[in-house]
C-alpha positions as CSV (number, residue, x, y, z in Angstrom):
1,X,-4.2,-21.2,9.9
2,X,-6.8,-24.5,9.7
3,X,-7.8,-21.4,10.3
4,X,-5.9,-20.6,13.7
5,X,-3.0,-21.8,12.8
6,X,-3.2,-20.6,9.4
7,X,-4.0,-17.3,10.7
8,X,-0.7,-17.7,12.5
9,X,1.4,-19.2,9.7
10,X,0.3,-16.4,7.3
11,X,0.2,-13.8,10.5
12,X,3.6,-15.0,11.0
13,X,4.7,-15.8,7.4
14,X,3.7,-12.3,5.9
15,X,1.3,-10.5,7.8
16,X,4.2,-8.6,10.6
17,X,7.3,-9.1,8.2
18,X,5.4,-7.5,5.7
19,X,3.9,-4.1,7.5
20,X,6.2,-2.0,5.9
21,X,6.5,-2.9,2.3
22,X,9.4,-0.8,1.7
23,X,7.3,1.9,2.2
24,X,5.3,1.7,-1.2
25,X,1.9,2.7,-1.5
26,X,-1.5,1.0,-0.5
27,X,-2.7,-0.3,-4.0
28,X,-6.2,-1.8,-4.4
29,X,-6.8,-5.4,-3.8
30,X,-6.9,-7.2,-7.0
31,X,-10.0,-7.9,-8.6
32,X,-11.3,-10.7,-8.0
33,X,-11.0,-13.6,-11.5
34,X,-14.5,-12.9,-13.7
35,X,-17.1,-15.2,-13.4
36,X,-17.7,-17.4,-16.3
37,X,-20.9,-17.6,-18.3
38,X,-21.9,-21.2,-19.1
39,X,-24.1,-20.8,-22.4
40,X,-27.6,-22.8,-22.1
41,X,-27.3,-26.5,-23.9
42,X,-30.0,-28.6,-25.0
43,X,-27.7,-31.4,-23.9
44,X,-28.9,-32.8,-20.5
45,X,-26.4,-33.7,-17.3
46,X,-23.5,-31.2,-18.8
47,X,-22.2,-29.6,-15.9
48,X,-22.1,-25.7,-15.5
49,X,-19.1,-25.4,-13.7
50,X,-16.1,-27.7,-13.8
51,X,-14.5,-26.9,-10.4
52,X,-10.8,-27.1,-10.5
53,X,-8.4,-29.7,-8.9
54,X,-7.5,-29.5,-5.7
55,X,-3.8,-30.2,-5.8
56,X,-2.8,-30.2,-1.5
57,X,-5.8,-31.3,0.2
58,X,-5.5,-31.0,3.5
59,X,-5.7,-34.2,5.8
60,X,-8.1,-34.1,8.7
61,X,-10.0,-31.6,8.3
62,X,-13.5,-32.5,10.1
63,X,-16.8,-30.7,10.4
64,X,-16.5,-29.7,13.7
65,X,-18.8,-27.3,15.0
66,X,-17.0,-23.7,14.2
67,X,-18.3,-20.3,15.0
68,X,-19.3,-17.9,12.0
69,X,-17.1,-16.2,10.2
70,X,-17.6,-12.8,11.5
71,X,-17.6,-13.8,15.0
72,X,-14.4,-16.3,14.7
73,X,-12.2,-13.2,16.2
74,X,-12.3,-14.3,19.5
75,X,-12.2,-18.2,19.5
76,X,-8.7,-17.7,17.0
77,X,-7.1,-15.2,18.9
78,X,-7.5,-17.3,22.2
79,X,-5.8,-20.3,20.7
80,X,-3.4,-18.6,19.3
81,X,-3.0,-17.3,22.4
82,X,-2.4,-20.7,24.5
83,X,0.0,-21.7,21.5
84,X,2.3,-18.8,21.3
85,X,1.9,-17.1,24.8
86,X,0.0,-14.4,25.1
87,X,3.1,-11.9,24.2
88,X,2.5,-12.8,20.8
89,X,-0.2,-11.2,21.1
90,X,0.6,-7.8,21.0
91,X,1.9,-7.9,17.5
92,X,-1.5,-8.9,16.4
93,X,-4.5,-6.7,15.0
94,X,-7.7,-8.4,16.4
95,X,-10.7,-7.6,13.8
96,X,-11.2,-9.8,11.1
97,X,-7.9,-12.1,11.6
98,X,-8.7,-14.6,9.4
99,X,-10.0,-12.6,6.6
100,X,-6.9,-10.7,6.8
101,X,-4.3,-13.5,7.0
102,X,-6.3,-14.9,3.9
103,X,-5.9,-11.9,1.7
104,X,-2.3,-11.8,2.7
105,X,-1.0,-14.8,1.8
106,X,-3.2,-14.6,-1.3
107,X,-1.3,-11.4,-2.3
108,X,2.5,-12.1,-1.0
109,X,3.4,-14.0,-4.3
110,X,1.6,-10.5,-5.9
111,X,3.8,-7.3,-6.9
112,X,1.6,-5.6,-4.3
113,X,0.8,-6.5,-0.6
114,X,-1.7,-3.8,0.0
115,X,-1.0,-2.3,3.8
116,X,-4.4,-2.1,5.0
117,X,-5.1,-6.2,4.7
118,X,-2.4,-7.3,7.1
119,X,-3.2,-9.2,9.9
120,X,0.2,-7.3,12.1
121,X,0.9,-4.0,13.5
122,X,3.9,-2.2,11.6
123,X,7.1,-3.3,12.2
124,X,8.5,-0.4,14.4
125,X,10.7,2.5,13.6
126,X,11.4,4.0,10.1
127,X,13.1,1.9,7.4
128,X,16.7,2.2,8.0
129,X,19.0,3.2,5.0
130,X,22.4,4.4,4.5
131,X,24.6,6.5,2.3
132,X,23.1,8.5,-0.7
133,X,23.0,9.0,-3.9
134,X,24.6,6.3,-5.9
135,X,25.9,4.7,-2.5
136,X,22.1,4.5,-1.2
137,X,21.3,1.5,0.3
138,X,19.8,-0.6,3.0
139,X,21.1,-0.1,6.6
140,X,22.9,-2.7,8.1
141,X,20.9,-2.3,11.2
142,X,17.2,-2.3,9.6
143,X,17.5,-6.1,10.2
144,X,16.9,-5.4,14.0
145,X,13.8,-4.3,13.2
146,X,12.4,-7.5,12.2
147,X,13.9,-9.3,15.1
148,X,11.0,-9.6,17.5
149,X,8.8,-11.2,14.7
150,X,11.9,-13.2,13.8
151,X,11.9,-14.5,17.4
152,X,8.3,-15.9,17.0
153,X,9.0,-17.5,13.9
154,X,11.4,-19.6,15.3
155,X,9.9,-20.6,18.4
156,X,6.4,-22.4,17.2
157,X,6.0,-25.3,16.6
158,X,5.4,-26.2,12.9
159,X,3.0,-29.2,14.2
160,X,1.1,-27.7,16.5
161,X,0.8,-24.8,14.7
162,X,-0.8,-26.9,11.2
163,X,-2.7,-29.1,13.8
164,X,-4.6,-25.8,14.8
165,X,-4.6,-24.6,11.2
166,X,-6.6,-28.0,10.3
167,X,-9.0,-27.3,13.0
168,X,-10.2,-24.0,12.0
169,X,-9.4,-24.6,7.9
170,X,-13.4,-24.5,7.0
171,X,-13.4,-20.6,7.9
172,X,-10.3,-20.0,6.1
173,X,-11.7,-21.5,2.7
174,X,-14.9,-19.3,3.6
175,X,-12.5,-16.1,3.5
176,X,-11.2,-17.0,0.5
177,X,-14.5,-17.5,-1.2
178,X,-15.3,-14.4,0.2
179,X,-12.4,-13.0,-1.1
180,X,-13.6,-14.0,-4.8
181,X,-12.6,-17.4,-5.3
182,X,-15.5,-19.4,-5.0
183,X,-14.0,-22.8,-6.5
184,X,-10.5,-22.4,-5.4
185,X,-9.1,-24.3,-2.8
186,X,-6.9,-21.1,-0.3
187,X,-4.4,-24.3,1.0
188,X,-3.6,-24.6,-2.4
189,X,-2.5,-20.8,-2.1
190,X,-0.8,-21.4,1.1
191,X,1.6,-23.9,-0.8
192,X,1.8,-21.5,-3.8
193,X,3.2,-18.3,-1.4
194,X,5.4,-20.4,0.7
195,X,7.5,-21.4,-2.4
196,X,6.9,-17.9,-3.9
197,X,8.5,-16.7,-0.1
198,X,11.2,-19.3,0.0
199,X,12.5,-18.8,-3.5
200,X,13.9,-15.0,-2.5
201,X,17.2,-14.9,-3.0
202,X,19.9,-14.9,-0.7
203,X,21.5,-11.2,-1.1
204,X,24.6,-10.1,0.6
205,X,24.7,-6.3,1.9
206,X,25.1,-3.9,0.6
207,X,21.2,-3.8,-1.0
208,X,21.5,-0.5,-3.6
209,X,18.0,1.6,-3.5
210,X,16.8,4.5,-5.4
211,X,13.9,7.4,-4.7
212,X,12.7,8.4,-7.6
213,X,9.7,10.2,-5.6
214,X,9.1,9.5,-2.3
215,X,9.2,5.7,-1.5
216,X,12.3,3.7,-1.8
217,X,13.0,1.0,-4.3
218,X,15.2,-1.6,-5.2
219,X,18.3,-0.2,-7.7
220,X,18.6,-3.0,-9.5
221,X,14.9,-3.9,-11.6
222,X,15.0,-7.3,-11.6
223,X,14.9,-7.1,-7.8
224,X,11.9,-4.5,-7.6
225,X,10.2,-6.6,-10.4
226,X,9.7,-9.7,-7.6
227,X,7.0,-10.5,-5.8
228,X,5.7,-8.5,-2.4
229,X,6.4,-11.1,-0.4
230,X,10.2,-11.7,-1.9
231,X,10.7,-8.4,-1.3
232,X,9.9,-8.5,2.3
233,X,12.4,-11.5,2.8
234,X,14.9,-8.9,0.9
235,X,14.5,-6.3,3.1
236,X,14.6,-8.4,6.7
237,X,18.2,-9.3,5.7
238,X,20.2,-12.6,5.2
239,X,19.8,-13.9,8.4
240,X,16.2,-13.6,9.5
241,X,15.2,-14.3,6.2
242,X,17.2,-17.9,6.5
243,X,15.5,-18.2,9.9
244,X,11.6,-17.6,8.1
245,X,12.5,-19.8,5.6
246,X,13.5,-22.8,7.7
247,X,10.4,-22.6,9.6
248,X,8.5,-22.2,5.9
249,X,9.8,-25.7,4.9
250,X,8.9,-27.2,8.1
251,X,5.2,-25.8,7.4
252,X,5.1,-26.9,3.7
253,X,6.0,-30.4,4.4
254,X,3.0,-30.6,6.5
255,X,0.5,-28.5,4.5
256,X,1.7,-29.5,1.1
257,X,0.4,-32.8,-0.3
258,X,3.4,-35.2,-1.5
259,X,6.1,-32.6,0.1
């Protein structure tokens, strides 16, 4: 998150809470929006391309000399590193950081968060459910699972944290050009998933599931019709969730332009 930090921030935000999205199934990345084909005029100076407003620009972000892309593993991880100790660390994956954290936080406000993009390792253990049947739902204790992530979330600090997102921000909008959004601006789609994230709502236990096949879902369909990353702060529970949302406001006020 720039780049470091938004590394973290999405690493943090989605990437670990999300490793086990209810146990669904890896679905593709979505295509990436079809490039439009400007006819040839006669009429000179008409632009090709009108690129799109940029409605959070981000405030301070310099050309400072960065490494490439590909080799921006390293450099990332060790600041990440000297910001939230090196215990954080473990949680992390360590190839391609930042093109992971940019295609998750471009795919949390999505229906699918496919597995194989996150920046985290799995949250441990097996999801946690309890009853059957009609009485199916999630385990009271599947909340300790996200505990350790939780943790993190709550200890960094929000300005730091954006201050070494700002730094590294160049190679993050790189990703996401990469990704196939050549004239969008990816803080723009930082704002968009934090508010996606932090509009979950705020369900008391017990959470009804179903398994139709093999992967559990949400009884009720208005709940299994939200967004990936709603459905992660579902399935964390009430508390953490409230405790990944505070630190989500604390980031949007400093990412988000007129927050």
């Amino acid at each position: 998150m720039q780049k470091a930090a938004l590394a973290a921030i999405v690493i943090i935000l989605g990437g670990g809470l999300a490793a086990y999205y209810f146990m669904q199934k890896e679905a593709p990345p979505p295509a990436p929006p079809p490039q439009q084909t400007i006819p040839r005029s006669p009429v000179p100076a008409a632009p090709a391309v009108v690129a799109p407003v940029i409605r959070h620009p981000l405030a301070g972000v310099a050309a400072a000399a960065l490494p490439e892309l590909e080799q921006s593993d390293a450099p990332v991880l060790q600041a990440l590193g000297e910001l939230l100790g090196r215990k954080w660390l473990a949680f992390i994956l360590t190839d391609g950081v930042i093109q992971r954290i940019v295609a998750t936080v471009d795919n949390l406000p999505r229906e699918r968060l496919p597995v194989g993009v996150m920046p985290l390792k799995p949250v441990p253990k097996a999801f946690i459910t309890t009853g059957e049947g009609a009485t199916l739902a999630i385990g009271p204790r599947n909340s300790a699972r996200y505990a350790p992530y939780v943790r993190v979330v709550g200890a960094v600090d929000a300005a730091k944290l954006v201050a070494l997102y700002v730094r590294f921000y160049p190679l993050f909008q790189r990703a996401y050009e990469e990704l196939g959004y050549p004239k969008a601006y990816f803080n723009d789609r930082l704002v968009e998933a934090i508010d996606n994230l932090v509009a979950a709502p705020e369900l008391s236990a017990p959470i009804k599931l179903v398994r139709p096949m093999v992967l559990y879902e949400f009884a009720d369909p208005k709940l299994e019709a939200r967004s990936a990353g709603q459905k992660i702060m579902i399935r964390m529970g009430r508390d953490n969730a409230a405790a990944v949302k505070a630190k989500l406001h604390e980031i949007r006020r400093l990412v988000a332009t007129g927050a």
